[in-house]
N, C-alpha and C positions, 0 to 999 in steps of 0.2 A: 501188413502187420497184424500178428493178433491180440486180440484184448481180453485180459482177465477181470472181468467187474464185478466187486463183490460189493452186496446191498446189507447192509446194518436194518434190521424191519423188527420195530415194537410194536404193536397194536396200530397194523397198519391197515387194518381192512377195507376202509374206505379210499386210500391213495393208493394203496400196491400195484395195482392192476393199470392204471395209468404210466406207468414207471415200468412195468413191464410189458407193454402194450407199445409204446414207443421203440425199445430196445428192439422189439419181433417186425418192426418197422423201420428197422437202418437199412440205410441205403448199404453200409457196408456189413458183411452176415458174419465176419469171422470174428466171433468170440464166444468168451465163455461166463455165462452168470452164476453166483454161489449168493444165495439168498438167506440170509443170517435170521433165524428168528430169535429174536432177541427177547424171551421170557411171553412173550404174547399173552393176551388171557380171552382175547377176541377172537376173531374166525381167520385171520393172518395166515395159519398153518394150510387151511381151505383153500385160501385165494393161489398160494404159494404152490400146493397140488395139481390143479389145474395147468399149469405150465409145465411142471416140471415130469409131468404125465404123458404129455403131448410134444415137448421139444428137448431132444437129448442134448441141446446146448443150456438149460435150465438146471441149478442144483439145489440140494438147501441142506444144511443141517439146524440141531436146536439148541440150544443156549437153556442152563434153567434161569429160571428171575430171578431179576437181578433190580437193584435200584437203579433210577436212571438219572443220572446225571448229567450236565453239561461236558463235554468232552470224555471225559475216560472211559464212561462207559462204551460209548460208539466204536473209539477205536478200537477196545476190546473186543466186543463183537466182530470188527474188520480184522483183527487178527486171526479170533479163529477161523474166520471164512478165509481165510488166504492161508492158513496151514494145511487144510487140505488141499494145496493145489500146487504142481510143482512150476515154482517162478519163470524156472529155464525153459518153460515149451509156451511162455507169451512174449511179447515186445512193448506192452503199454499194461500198466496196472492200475485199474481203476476205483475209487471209493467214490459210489453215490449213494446220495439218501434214496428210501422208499417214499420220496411223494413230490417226485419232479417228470414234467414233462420233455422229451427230446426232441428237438428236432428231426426229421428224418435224416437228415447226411450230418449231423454230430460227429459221429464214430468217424466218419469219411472224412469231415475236416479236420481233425482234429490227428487223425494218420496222414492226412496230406502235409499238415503243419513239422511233423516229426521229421518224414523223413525230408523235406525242404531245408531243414534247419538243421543241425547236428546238434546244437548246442542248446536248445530248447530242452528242457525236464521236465516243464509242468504244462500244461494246456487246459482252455475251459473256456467258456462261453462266458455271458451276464446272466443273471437270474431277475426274475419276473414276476410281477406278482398280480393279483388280480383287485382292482379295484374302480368301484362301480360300472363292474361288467367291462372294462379296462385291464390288458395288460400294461401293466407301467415298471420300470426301471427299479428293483429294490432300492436300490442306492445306500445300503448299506454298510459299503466298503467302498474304496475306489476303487477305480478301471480298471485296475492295472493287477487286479490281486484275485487268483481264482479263488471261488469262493468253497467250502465245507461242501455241499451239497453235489456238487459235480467235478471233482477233481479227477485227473488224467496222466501221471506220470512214466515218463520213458523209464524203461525197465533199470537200466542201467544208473537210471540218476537215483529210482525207489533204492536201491539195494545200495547205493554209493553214500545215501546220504542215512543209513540204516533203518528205512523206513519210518511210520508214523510214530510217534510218543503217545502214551496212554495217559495224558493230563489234559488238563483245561490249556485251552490256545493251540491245541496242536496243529491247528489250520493256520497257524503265522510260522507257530516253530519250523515248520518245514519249508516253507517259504524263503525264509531267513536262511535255513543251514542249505539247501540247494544253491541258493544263490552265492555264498560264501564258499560252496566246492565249485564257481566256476559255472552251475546251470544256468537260464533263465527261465523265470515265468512268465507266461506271455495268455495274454486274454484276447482271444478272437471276439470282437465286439458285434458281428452277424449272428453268431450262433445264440438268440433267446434260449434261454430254459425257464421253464415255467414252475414256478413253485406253487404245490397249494397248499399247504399247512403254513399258517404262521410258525416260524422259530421259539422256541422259549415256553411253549404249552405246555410241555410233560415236566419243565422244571419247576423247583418248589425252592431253591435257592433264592434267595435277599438279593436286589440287586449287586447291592454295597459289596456282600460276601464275595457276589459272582465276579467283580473287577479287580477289590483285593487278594479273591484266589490266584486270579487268571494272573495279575502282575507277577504274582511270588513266581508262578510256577513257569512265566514265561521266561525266571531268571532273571528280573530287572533289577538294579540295583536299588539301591533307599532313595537315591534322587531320582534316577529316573521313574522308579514308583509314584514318587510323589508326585512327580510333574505329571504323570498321566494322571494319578487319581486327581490334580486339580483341574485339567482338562474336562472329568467327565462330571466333575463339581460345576464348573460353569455353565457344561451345555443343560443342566438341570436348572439350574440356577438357584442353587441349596451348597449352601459352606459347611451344612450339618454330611452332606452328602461325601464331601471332601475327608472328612473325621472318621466316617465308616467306613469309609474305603481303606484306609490307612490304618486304626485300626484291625482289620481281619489279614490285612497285611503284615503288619505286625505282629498279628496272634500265630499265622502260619510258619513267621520266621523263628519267631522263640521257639515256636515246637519243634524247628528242623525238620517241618515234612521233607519227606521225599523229593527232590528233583529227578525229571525223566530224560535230562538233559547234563551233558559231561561240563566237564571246568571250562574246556575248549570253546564248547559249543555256546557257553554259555557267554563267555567273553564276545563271539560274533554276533549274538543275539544286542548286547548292551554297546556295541562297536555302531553296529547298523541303525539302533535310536540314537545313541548321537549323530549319525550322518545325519539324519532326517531333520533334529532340531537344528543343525547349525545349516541346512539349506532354508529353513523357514524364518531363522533369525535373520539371515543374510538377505529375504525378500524384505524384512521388514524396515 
C-alpha cells in the first residue's frame, strides 16, 4: 500500500526534524510526504530544505500567516497539502503533526492492519508523552479513538466520508461520520508515538470559549451541550465554569456561525452521544 502523509508545520523548528527523521526510518519506504508550512516565522522552511533536497519522497509548499487556531486552522493547511497530490495514486491518507515521534514499523503496521481488515478506515497508535525522563500514556482520550496527531485513513473510507472538516473537533467529527458509513476505528495499542510538544501552546483561546466552540461546532444539540459543558464543569470543579461554557455556546448559536457539517451528519453525530449516555446510564 502506499501512503500519502501530509504534515500541518508552524514554527516548527525544534520538533520537525524528529518527525521527519522517523518517517526516513520506516520499515515500510512507500510513501509520499507533503510538508505544509504553515505561515512559519522561524527556521521551519530550513529544516524542511534539508529533506526535501536530499529525498524525492519529501515535498513542501507555503501557506502565508495565518492565525492559529485550535482545529480549522490545521485542517486547512492539510487541505492544501493534499491538493497538490492526486488521491488516486495512494491507498492510506495520512495527517500527522510536526512533533511526533514514529516507531520504525508504524507505516508497516498500520498497512498490515488495512489490508487484514476490509472494513477498518481509520488506524493509529497511542500517543506518549514525556515525563520526568518517562514515556507515559497521554491518556487523554480513550483507547479506542485515534488521536489528531497521528491519523491514518483507507483511501476509500477519507474520500467516502468527504474527508476532514475545517472546524473545531474535527478529530471526533470524522470519527463519528466513518463509523456511521459502516468503517471502523481501531487503535493498535503497540504502536507508541511519542509526542513532544505539549497541545494547546500556540492557542490563545479561553478555555470556556474553546468547549463552547468545539460543542456548537461539533453540531450538538442544547441538551447534549449542556450535559457535556456540565461534565467539563465538574472535572474543574467550578459551576462558574459550567456558565462559560454555555454561554459561548449560546453566543455562536445566536450568531448562526457556520457548520462544516450537513443536517445528515449532523443527526449521527447527536444519534452516537446519545448511544454513549444511555450505555453509561445503564452501567449506573
Amino acid at each position: 500500500m502506499r501512503f500519502l502523509i501530509i504534515i500541518p508545520a508552524h514554527n516548527e523548528e525544534q520538533n520537525l526534524s524528529f518527525t521527519l527523521d522517523s518517517l526516513q526510518q520506516q520499515s515500510s519506504k512507500d510513501f509520499k510526504v507533503v510538508v505544509v508550512n504553515d505561515g512559519s516565522t522561524d527556521n521551519t522552511p530550513d529544516v524542511i530544505r534539508k529533506y526535501t533536497e536530499t529525498d524525492s519522497r519529501f515535498e513542501t509548499i507555503n501557506l502565508q500567516k495565518s492565525e492559529h487556531q485550535p482545529g480549522s486552522k490545521v485542517v486547512h493547511a492539510f487541505k492544501n497539502g493534499l491538493q497538490t497530490q492526486s488521491v488516486d495514486e495512494f491507498d492510506v491518507i495520512c495527517k500527522f503533526d510536526a512533533d511526533i515521534i514514529l516507531p520504525e514499523n508504524y507505516l508497516e503496521c498500520v498497512e498490515k492492519a488495512f489490508i487484514n481488515h476490509s472494513e477498518y478506515g481509520l488506524v493509529g497508535g497511542l500517543l506518549y508523552v514525556e515525563k520526568e525522563g518517562n514515556w507515559v500514556y497521554e491518556g487523554n482520550s480513550n483507547k479506542h479513538h485515534v488521536r489528531g496527531p497521528m491519523k491514518a485513513y483507507r483511501k476509500e473510507c477519507f474520500v467516502q466520508m468527504g474527508g476532514l472538516r475545517e472546524t473545531l473537533g474535527w478529530d471526533n467529527i470524522d470519527s463519528i461520520l466513518l463509523g456511521h458509513l459502516g468503517w471502523k476505528e481501531i487503535v493498535l495499542p503497540e504502536l507508541h508515538v511519542k509526542l513532544i510538544k505539549v497541545k494547546g501552546a500556540d492557542y490563545t483561546i479561553r478555555p470556556a470559549d474553546y468547549y463552547g466552540r468545539y460543542f456548537y461546532f461539533l453540531g450538538l444539540s442544547r441538551f447534549l451541550a449542556y450535559i457535556a459543558a456540565s461534565k467539563e464543569a465538574m472535572k474543574s470543579k467550578s459551576p462558574s465554569f459550567f456558565f462559560d461554557i454555555v454561554k459561548c455556546y449560546e453566543d455562536c448559536k445566536s450568531k448562526k456561525l457556520e457548520l462544516k457539517i450537513s443536517t445528515e451528519e449532523q443527526k449521527a453525530v447527536n444519534d452516537q452521544r446519545w448511544k454513549m449516555l444511555k450505555k453509561k446510564w445503564l452501567k449506573m
